[in-house]
C-alpha positions, -999 to +999 in steps of 0.1 A: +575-594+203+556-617+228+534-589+241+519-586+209+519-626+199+494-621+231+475-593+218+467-617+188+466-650+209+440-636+230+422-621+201+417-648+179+403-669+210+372-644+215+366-642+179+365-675+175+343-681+208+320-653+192+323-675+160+313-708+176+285-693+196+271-686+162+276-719+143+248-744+151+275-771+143+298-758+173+288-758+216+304-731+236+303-744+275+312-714+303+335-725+328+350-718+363+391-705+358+399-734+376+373-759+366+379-788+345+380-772+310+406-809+300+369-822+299+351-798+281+376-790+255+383-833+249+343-834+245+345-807+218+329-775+235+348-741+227+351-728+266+347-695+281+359-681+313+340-658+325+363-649+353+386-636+329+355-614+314+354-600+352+391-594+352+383-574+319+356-554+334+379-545+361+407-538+344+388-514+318+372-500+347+337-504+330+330-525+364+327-491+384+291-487+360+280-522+361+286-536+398+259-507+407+235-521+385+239-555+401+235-544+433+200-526+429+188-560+412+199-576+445+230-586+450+249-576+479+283-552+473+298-570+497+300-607+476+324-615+446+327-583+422+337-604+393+303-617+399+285-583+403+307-568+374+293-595+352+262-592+359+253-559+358+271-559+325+249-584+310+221-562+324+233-534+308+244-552+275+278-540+278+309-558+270+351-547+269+350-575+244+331-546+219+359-523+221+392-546+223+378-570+192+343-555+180+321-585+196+289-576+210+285-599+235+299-630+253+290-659+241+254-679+241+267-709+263+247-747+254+266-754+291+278-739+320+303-757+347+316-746+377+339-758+407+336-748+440+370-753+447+376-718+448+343-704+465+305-706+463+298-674+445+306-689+418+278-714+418+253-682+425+271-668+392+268-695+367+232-702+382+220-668+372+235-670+336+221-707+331+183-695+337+187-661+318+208-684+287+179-713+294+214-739+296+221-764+316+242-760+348+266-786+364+287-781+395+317-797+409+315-798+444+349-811+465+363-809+495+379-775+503+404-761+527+422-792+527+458-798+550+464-825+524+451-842+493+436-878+503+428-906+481+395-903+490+393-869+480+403-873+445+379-907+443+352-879+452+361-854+428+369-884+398+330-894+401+315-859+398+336-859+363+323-894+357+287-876+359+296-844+341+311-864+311+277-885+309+261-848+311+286-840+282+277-869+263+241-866+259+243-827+251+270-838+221+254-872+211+286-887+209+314-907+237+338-892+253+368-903+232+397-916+257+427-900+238+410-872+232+411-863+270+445-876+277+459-858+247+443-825+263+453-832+292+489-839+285+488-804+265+476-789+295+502-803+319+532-791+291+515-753+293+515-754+330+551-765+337+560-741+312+542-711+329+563-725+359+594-720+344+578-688+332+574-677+367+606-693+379+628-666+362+620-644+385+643-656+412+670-645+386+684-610+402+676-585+387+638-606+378+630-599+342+595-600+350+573-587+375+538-599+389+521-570+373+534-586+339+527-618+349+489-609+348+491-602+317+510-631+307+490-657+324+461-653+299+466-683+277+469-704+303+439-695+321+416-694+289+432-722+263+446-747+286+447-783+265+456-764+229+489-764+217+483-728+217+487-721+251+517-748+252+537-728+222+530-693+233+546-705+267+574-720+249+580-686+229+576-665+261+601-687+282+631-683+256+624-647+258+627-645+292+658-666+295+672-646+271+664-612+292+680-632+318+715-643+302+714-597+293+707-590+330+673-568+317+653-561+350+619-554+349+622-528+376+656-508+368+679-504+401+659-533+414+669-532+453+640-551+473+617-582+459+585-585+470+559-609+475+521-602+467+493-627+481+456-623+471+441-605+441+456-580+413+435-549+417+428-547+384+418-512+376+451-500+395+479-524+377+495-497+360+501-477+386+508-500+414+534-511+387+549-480+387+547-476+426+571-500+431+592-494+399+599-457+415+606-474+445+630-498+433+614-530+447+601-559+419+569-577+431+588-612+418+566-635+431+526-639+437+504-663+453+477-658+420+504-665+393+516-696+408+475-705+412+475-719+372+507-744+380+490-777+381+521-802+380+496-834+390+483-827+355+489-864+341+479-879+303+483-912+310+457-907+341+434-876+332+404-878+352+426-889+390+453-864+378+428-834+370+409-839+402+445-838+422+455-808+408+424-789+407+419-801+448+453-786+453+452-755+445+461-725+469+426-713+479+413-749+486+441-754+515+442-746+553+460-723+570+486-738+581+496-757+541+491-717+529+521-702+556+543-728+547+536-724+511+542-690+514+576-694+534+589-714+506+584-690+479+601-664+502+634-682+502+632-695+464+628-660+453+651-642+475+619-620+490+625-591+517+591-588+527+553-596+520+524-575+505+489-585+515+458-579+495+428-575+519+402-580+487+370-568+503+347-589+481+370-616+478+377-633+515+388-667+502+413-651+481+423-628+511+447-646+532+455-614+556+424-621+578+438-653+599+467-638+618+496-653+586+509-617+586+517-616+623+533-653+623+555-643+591+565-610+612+569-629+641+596-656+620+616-623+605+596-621+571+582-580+573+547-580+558+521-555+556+483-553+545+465-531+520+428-526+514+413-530+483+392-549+459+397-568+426+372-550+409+355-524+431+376-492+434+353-477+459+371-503+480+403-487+473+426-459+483+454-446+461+469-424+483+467-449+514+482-476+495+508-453+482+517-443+520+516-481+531+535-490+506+564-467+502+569-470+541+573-508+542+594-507+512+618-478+531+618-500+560+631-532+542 
């Protein structure tokens, strides 16, 4: 019942984006997955992610023809393949969006807002769109790989929204209206501890849900955080969960080892990394990208110190040492027997494999092992390696 609540959450989202992108009474403003979409949405833009338009590419597999296409205009096939995927889609004038909901494009944006919270190729991404859409651009720049959040780093990150919102302002004609933003971002904070408990099922044995469903799942919260939408889809997925709980329904049948994966899905290969593991018993129960859309600092009462607290401290904008513990932690909540790492090739922030952490966890007792791949670019990828890899470290657990 939920997976298809989803079908049509998700599909009246990008008809109504393609709607708004079409009314010259409505804005549409692009933003980063983890930028500050509280102050877009509270200043009345409809907002588009166009991450998640990557993840479609990849998952469709229509990426394999685009990221080509963006590499003989220029860019390099070794940066971010949502990046190239997009682009050399918009090049093409192909989008999934055609076949899943019979839009023709992505949406004309009046604004487009990024955060380099995550990585730079994101500013390189949105700069391209704003001079072919002729829009304004406006970038969040804070402090990254951070041991811990300091006051001074949220006073940073609270001005640059100070700026954006007077950016905001001129474009709509109007002030930002103060309830308006905490009432979006108190709807945000409800959709994100809910997606927690979400998530936090999982350390039920057997787990009713797996990572690979979890990235399906975690649409609304990525695309429609600050609507009640994302908050009561959340709501209606948690009691289902619980429920498969109280009936012992496991995700993977004969579930006998849990697994942890850090770093990217590769998208074009869910399905049947999905059903690698299912055949070999094991439930990936937790993920380092799930648990990237919990943002517990989210606040109503104080949006703009909150926001900037929660978007600073986030996974990929931590050092080393905050990411190993992190990881430790999750391996005892969920009751994990060993670690699967993600080596994305065009995606080294999001690649945690590269530092030695695999070696430390080994060296503490937690087994962990490394496949190649890519989030987008299956020429990156091997099926039969990572079939080999895998099934061996699972045997061994």
């Amino acid at each position: 019942m939920t997976a298809m609540d989803l079908k049509q959450v998700m599909k009246d989202y990008f008809i109504d984006l393609d709607l708004a992108a079409g009314d010259p009474d409505r804005r549409v403003a692009w933003c980063t997955s983890v930028g500050p979409a509280e102050i877009l949405r509270a200043m009345g833009f409809e907002v588009f992610f166009p991450e998640n338009h990557g993840a479609m590419l990849g998952a469709t597999r229509i990426c394999m023809d685009t990221i080509p296409v963006a590499n003989a205009f220029g860019y390099s096939p070794d940066i971010c393949s949502y990046l190239t995927s997009d682009v050399g889609a918009w090049q093409k004038g192909i989008t999934p969006l055609t076949k899943a909901y019979g839009i023709e494009s992505v949406p004309n944006p009046d604004i487009l807002v990024y955060n380099t919270n995550q990585c730079k190729d994101v500013m390189h991404w949105f700069e391209y769109f704003g001079k072919e859409f002729d829009a304004p651009v406006f970038g969040i720049h804070p402090p990254t790989h951070l041991p811990q959040v300091e006051t001074n780093h949220v006073a940073d990150v609270v001005a640059q929204f100070e700026d954006l919102i007077k950016v905001l302002e001129q474009l709509q004609g109007r002030a930002m209206v103060q309830e308006d933003l905490r009432k979006t971002c108190a709807l945000s904070r409800e959709a994100t501890d809910l997606w927690a408990e979400v998530l936090e099922t999982a350390m039920a044995r057997p787990s009713p849900l797996s990572f690979f469903d979890g990235t399906i799942f975690m649409g609304p919260i990525v695309v429609l955080r600050g609507t009640e939408i994302a908050r009561d889809y959340y709501r209606s997925l948690l009691t289902e969960l619980k429920s498969k709980v109280d009936a012992n329904e496991a995700a993977v049948p004969g579930e006998t080892k849990r697994i942890y994966w850090d770093g990217m899905p590769i998208w074009g290969r869910l399905r049947s990394l999905s059903e690698l593991f299912r055949d070999n018993q094991a439930c990936v129960v937790a993920s380092t990208y799930c648990n990237s859309w919990i943002f517990s600092d989210f606040d109503g009462d104080d949006p703009l110190p909150s926001m900037a607290r929660a978007y600073l401290k986030i996974f990929i904008n931590r050092n080393d040492h905050y990411k190993e513990e992190y990881i430790r932690k999750l391996v005892t909540d969920y009751h994990i027997d060993g670690v699967v790492f993600h080596d994305a090739k065009t995606c080294p922030n999001n690649s945690n494999s590269q530092y030695n952490l695999p070696a430390r966890l080994r060296d503490s007792g937690i087994p962990a092992v490394i496949i190649n791949g890519d989030l987008c670019d299956l020429r990156c990828y091997s099926d039969e390696q990572s079939a080999t890899v895998i099934e061996a470290f699972v045997e061994t657990l």
